[in-house]
N, C-alpha and C positions, 0 to 999 in steps of 0.2 A: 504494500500500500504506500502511493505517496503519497509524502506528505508538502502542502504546499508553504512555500515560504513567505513570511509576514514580510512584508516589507516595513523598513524604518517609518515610523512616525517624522515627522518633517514639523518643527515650531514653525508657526505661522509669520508674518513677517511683525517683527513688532518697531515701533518708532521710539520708544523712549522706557528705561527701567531705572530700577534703583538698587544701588549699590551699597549692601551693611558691610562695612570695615569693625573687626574687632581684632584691636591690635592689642596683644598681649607683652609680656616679657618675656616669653618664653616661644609665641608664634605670631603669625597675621593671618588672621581667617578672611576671605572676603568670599561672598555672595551675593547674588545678581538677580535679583527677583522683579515679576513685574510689578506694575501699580497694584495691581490686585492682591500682590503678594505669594504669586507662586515661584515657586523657585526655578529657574532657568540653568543655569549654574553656580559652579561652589569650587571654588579652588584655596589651599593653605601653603605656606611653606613647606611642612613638612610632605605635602602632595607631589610637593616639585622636585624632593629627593635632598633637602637640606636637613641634617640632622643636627641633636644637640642645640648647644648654645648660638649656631647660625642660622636658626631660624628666627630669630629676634630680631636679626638685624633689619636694617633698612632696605641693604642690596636687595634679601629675599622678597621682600616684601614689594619691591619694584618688580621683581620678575613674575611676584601669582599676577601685578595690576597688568602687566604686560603679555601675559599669555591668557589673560581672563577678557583684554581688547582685542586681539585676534579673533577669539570666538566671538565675542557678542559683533564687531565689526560682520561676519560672517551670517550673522543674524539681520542684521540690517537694521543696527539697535547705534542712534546719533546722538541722545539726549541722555544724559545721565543724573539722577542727582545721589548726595553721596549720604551715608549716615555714618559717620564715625562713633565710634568707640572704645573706650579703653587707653589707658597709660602711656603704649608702648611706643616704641621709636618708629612702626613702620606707617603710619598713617600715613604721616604728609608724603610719602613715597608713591603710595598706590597713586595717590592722585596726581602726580607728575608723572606718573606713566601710564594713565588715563589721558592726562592733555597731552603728551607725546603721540599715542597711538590717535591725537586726528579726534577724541570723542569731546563733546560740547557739554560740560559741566555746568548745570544750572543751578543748583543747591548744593553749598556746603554746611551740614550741619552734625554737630557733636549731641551725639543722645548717651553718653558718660553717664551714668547712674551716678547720682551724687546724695549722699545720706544726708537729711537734713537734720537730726539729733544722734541719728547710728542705734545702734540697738543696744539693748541694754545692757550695761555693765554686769561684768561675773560679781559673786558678794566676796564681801572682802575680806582677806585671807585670814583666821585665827590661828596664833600660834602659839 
């Protein structure tokens, strides 16, 4: 019995997505979702074959923005806006090699969780 072969699903053409940047100290995760929020792609440092303490860096973190513009360019994806997150060093990177690969950045903005009292203190210690 054959069996007939699925052909690849093909993403539609899209004009504009968003991009969550969560830069750690440790990696740069970024992912590529539409408006609506589904997810398109997902690329990290460690994805790219950088191990250890180099995946924190900056370099890395230009190279997920720069292999993550390839494919959405291939998409047909012009408009970007960004959500950053997180501490770490690779942030301002992805987005300079988001504006290198040609893509039209419309929104820069930091969604950093930031505690506004923190949570509550351990009690304190009897000795």
């Amino acid at each position: 019995m054959a069996y007939k072969k699925k052909s690849k699903k093909h993403k539609g053409h899209i004009d504009s997505a968003i991009a969550h940047v969560k830069s750690s100290f440790n990696n740069t995760l970024v992912s590529v979702t539409t408006v609506g929020g589904d997810v398109l792609m997902a690329s990290s440092a460690g994805k790219l074959g950088f191990k250890g303490s180099r995946k924190g860096t900056p370099f890395a973190a230009s190279q997920v923005g720069a292999t993550l513009a390839k494919e959405m360019n291939i998409l047909g994806i012009r408009n970007v806006e960004m959500n950053l997150s997180g501490p770490g060093s690779g942030r301002d990177s992805v987005v300079r090699a988001f504006q290198a690969s040609g893509l039209n950045i419309a929104v820069l903005r930091d969604v950093t969780p930031l505690p506004h009292n923190g949570c509550r203190a351990p009690k304190k210690r009897r000795v």
